[in-house]
N, C-alpha and C positions, 0 to 999 in steps of 0.2 A: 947467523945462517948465511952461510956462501952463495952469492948468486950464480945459477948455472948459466956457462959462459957461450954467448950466441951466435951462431952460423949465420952468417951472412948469403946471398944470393942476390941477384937481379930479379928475378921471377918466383915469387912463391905461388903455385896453384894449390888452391883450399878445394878439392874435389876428384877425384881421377874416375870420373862415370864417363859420360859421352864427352861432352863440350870440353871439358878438363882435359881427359886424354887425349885428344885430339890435339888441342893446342899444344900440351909439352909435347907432339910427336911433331909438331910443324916447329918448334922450337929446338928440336932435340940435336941438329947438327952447328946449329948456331954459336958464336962464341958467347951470348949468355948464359950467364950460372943460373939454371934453372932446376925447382925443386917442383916436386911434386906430397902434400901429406893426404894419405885418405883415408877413415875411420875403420871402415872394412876390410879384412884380408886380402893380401895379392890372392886373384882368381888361379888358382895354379892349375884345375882340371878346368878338360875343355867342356862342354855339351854335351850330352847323350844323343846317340842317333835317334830320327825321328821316328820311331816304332808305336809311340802309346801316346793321349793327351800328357800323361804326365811328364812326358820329356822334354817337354817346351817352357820357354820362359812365357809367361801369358802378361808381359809388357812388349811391345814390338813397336816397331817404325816405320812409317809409308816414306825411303829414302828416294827422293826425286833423283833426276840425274846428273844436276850441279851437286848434290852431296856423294853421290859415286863418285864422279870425278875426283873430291877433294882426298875422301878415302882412296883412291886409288895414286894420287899425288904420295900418300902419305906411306903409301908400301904396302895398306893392310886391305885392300878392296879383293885382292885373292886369299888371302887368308880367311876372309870372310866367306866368299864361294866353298872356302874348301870343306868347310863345316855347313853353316848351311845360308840359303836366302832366295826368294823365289820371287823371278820375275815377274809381275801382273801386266796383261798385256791389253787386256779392259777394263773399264769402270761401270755398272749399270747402278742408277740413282732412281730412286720411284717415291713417292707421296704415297702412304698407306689412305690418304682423305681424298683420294682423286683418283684420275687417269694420268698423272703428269708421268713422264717417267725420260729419262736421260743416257744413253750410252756415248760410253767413252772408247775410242779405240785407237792403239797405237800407233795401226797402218795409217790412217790418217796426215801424222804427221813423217810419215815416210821410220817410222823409229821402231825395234824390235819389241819394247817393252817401257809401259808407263811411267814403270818405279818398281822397285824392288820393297817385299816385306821381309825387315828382319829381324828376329829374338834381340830384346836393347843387351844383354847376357852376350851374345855372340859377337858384338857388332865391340861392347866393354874391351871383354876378353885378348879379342882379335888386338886392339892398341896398345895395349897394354903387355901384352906379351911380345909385341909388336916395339914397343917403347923397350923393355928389359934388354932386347937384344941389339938394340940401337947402340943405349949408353949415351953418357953427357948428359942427365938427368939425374938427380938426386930422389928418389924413390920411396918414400916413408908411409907405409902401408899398417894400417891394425893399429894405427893410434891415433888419438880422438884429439881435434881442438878444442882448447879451453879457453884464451881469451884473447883477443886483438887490442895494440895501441897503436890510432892512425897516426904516423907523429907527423904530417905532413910531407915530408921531404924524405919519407920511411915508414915501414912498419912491422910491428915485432908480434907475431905468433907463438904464443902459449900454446907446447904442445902437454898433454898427460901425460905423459912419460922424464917432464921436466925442461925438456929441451926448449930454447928459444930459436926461433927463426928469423931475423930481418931482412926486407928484403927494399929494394927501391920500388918496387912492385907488388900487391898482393892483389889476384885475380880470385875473386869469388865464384867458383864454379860447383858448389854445394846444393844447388837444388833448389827449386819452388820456396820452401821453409829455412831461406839461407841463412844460418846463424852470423856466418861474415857479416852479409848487409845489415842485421840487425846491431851486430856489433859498431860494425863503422856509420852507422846515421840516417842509411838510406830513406829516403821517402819513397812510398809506394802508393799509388792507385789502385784500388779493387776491389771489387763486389764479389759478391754471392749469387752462382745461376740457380741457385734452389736447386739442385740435380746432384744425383750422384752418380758414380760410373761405375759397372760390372766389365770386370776383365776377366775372360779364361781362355783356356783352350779346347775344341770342342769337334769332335770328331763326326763326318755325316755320311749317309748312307749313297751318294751321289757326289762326284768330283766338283771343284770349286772352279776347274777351267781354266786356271790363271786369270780370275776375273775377283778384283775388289767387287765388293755388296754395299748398298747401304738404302736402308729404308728408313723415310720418317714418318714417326708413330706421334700419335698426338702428345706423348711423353715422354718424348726423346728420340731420336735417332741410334739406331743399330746397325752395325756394322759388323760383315763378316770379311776379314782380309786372309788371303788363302797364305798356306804356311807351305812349304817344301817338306818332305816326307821320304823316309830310308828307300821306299819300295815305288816311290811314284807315284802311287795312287791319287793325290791330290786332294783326298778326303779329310785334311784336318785344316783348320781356321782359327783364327784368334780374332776373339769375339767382344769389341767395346760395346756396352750398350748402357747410353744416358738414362736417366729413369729418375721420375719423384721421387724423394725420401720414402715415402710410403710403400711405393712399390719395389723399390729397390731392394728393403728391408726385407717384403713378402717372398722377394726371388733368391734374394740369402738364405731364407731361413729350409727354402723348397730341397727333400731330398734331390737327389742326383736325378734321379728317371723321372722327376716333374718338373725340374726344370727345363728338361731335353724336351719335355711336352711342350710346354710355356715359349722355349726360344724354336723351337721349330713353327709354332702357328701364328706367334708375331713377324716370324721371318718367310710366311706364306708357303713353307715347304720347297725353298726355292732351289734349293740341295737337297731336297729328298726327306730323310728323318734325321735326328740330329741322334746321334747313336751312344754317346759319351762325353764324358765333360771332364775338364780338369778340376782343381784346386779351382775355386771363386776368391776372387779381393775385387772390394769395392772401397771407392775411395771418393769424398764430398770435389764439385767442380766448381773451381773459382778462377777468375781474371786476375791478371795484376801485372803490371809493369811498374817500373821503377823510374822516378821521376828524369833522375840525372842518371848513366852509366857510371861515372865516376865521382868518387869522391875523396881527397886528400892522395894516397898515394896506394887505393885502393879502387877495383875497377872491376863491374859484373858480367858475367856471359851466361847465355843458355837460361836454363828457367830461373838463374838469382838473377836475370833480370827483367825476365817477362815469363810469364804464362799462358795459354788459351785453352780456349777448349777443343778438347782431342777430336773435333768434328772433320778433320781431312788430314789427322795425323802430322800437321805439319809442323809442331815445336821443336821435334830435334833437327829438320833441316832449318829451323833459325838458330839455334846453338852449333850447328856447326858453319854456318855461316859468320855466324860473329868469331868465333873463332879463328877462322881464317882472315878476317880483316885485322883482328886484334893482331895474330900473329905476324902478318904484313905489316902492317906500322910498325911493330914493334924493331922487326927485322931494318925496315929503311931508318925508322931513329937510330937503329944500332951505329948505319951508317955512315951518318950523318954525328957521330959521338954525343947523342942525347940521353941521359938516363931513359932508364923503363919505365918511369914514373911522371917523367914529362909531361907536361899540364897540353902542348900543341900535341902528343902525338896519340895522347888519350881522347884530348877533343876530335881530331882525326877518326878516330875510331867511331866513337857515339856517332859522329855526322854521318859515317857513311852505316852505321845501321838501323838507330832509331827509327826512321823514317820509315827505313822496308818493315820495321819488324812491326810500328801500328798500324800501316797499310796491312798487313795482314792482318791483326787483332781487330778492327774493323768490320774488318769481310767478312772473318767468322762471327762477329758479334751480329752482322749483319744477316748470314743465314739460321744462325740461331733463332734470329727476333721474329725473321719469315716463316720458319719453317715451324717453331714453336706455338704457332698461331693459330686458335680454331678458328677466328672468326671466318664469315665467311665468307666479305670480303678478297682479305689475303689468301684465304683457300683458295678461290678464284683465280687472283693473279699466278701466285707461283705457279699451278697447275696449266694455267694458257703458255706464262712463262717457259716453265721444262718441254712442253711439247714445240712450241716455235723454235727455243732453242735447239732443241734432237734437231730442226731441218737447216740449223745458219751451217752448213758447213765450215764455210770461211773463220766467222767467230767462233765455230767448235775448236779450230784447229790453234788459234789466237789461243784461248783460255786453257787448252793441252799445255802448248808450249811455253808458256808462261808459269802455269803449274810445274811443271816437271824443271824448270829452273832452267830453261833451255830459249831463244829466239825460235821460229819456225823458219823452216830450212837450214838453219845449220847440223 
């Protein structure tokens, strides 16, 4: 049997979702040969206007304004607009066990808008169609990986279709459950928060105001982040909400009009009634990062190589952050005539993200552990805590613009 004869490249990307497409679009004018392979179809239709909960993708993104930026670098930040993404221009935080409660507000830091929430479908889409039209990227959609050899100095992708890939580079951009990583050795870190997460889309009888929600419930934290809408009205939301196994399972199995019961009087009616719901997926919530970014001539982004939990939406602005670093090095190596696989410009890379990405892994493990807490004690503290903090101006404005990925005053 003849062995099928291998394509060569500088860059293979194993993923074209967020982190993935991003990068081959920061790579896409560069003189590397760069591939992109992703399991799923090219997305070729765009989104539905927002008319119904059904019309929303119920995975979405609280994109701060250092990942606007990047997206707008990249060409696709109006493309984005055009379809859909809605500014939030407050944050109100409350303890369901107390008086604590927290507002966040844009004016503050002299700035229009906290962050933007957008459909992860729109935001895909937008790069991707966005990438097609670019060119200088090698495109391989609807066909599944099937095995990796790191050879060091190389590495060769088995695709289902027969094809071989080799590249001096392979960027594992596959997701949380990266078969890349598992393929090439990774070590990982991570536990089990015991919790699972309810995502949909859920329509209410009172506008959301341009204002993120989030209340914590002795069982998780719920979150209602407002969605943009064909007609304005502001009344649909996409709705995370942490929850025991136990109960997660009870609000699964709840038809439609008792669930809308159930999430309306956990969410104190804070929008009114909650008048319809999409499609429900829930899905188990775990930690994990990965010991090392790189290994052999193989290197991760985005969630193949860290996780958190969805408590302030903040994973996909770490995946497109590494991303853009990765693609900066990679770009001054080019410079500088160093392979893509280069051991200095791969360390380069890990140094300047690791660090931010478990300063953040931290912080939310950190308000998980507070806020997760009945005792009563910590009920105490955070509750003194959120209300003294509502009055530090100064520190409110500190923790905005740091959030938002921005210095205060710029």
């Amino acid at each position: 049997m003849q062995m099928a004869e291998e394509q060569v490249c500088d860059v293979l990307i194993v993923g074209g979702g967020l982190a993935g497409g991003a990068l081959a679009l920061a790579l896409a004018d560069s003189s590397l040969r760069v591939a992109v392979v992703e399991a799923q179809p090219f997305p070729e239709q765009l989104p539905p206007l927002g008319e119904s909960v059904a019309d929303y993708d119920p995975r979405v993104s609280a994109l701060t304004e250092a990942s606007r930026r990047f997206l707008d670098s990249l060409g696709v930040w109006r493309d984005i607009v055009a379809q859909r993404a809605c500014a939030y221009r407050e944050m109100s935080v409350w303890d369901a066990e107390g008086t604590g409660e927290i507002h966040f507000d844009a004016a503050d830091v002299g700035r229009p808008c906290l962050g933007h929430i957008v459909e992860n479908r729109i935001i895909t889409t937008s790069l991707l169609h966005r990438l097609r039209q670019r060119g200088g990227v090698q495109c391989i959609f609807g066909v599944q990986a099937e095995s990796l050899e790191n050879c060091g100095d190389s590495a060769v992708l088995q695709l289902a279709d027969g094809r071989r890939l080799r590249a001096a580079l392979v960027v594992a951009a596959d997701g949380a459950n990266s078969r890349v990583r598992q393929w090439a050795g990774f070590h990982t870190r991570e536990w089990d928060y015991k919790h699972w997460a309810i995502a949909t889309t859920v329509e209410t009888s009172q506008s959301h105001r341009d204002t993120a929600w989030q209340r914590f419930l002795p069982e998780g934290p719920l979150a209602f982040l407002p969605l943009a809408d064909a007609e304005g009205s502001g009344t649909f939301s996409s709705i995370v909400w942490s929850a025991t196994p136990a109960l997660a399972e009870s609000l699964m199995a709840q038809p439609d009009d008792e669930f809308c019961t159930s999430l309306g009087r956990h969410f104190e009616h804070r929008l009114g009634e909650v008048v319809a719901t999409g499609k429900r997926f829930s899905f188990p919530l775990r930690q994990r990062h990965a010991v090392d970014y790189f290994r052999g001539s193989v290197v991760l982004i985005g969630d193949a190589a860290h996780s958190i939990h969805p408590l302030a939406g903040q994973g996909i602005n770490l995946g497109f952050a590494d991303a853009q670093a990765l693609a900066e090095e990679l770009l001054r190596g080019r410079e500088r005539q160093l392979s893509a696989g280069d051991r200095g410009v791969l360390a380069r890379y890990q140094r300047r993200r690791k660090g931010d990405n478990l300063a953040m892994m931290a912080a939310m493990e950190g308000f998980q552990n507070l806020f997760g807490s009945s005792l009563p004690p910590l009920r105490l503290i955070r509750n003194i805590g959120m209300s003294w903090l509502d009055g530090a101006a100064p520190l409110k404005r500190r923790i905005v613009s740091r959030a938002m990925g921005i210095e205060a005053g710029v």
